[in-house]
C-alpha positions as CSV (number, residue, x, y, z in Angstrom):
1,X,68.2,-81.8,127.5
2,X,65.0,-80.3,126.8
3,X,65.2,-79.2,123.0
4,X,62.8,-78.2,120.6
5,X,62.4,-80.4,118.1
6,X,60.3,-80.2,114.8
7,X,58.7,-83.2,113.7
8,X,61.3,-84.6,111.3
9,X,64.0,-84.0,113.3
10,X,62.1,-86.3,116.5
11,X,61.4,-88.7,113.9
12,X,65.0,-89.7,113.2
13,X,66.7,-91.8,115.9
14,X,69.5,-90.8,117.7
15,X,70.8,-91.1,120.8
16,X,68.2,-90.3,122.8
17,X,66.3,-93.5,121.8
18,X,69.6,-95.6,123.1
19,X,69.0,-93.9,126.1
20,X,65.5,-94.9,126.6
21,X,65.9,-98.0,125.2
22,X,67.9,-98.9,128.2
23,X,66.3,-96.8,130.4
24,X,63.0,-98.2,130.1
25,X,64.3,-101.9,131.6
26,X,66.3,-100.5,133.8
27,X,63.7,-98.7,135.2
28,X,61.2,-101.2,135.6
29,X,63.6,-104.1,136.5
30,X,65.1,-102.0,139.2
31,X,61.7,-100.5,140.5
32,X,60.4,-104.0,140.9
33,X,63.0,-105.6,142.8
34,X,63.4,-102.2,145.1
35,X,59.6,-102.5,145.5
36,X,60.2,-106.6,146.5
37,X,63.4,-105.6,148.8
38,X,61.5,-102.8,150.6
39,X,58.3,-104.7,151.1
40,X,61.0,-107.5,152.8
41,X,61.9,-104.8,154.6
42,X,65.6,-105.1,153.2
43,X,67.2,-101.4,153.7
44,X,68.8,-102.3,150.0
45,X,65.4,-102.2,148.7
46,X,65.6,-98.4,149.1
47,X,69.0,-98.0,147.1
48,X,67.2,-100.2,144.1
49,X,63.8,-98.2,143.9
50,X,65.8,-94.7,143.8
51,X,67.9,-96.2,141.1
52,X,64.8,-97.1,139.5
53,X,63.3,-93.7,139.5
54,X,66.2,-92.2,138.7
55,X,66.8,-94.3,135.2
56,X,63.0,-93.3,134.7
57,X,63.5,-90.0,135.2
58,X,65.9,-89.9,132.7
59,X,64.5,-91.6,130.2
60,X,61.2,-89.6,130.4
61,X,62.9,-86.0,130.5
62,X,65.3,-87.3,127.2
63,X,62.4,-88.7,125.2
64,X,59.3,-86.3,126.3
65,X,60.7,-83.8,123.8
66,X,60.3,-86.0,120.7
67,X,57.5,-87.5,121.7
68,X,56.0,-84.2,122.4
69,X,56.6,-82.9,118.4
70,X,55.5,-86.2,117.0
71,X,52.6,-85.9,118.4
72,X,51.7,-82.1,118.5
73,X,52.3,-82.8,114.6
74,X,49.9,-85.6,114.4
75,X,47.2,-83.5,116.6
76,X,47.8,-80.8,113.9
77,X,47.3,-83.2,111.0
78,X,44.5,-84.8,112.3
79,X,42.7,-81.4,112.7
80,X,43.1,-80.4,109.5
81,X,41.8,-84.0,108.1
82,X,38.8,-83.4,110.8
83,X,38.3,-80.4,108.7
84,X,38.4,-81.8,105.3
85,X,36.1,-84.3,106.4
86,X,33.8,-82.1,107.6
87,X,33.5,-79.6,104.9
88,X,33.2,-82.5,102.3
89,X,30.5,-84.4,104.1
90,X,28.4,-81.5,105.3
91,X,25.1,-81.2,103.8
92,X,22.3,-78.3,103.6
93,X,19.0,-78.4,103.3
94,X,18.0,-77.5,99.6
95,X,14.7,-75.9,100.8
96,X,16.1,-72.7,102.0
């Protein structure tokens, strides 16, 4: 699952997104009722919080990859506008 992705490829959606987009309720819904169960000291608590992780696992080792280019992209964009800004606005003193 971990593939390298360039920044227009993570951009499109595929079905990686599906998988987090149900994933990510999963995740929570079953995390919070295991947590619930388990403080009620229901044994089925236990079953419901691993399921949780699990699903959150999964999501986060599917979509870390994309989100991962996107944003190296963004970092590399945002240095080079840092740059430009910087070599616009500098000023020197005229005196020397």
């Amino acid at each position: 699952m971990a593939k390298k992705y360039t920044p227009e490829e993570a951009e499109k959606w595929g079905w990686e997104e599906l998988v987090a987009s149900i994933g990510a309720p999963a995740g929570y819904i079953f995390i919070s009722i295991g947590l619930a169960l388990v403080l009620l000291l229901k044994p089925v608590g236990w079953v419901y919080l691993v399921i949780g992780v699990v699903a959150t696992l999964v999501m986060y080792f599917v979509m870390d990859p994309k989100l991962r280019a996107v944003s190296d992209e963004y970092e590399r964009r945002q240095a080079e506008f840092l740059k430009h800004v910087e070599s616009i606005s500098k000023w020197e003193d005229k005196d020397e």
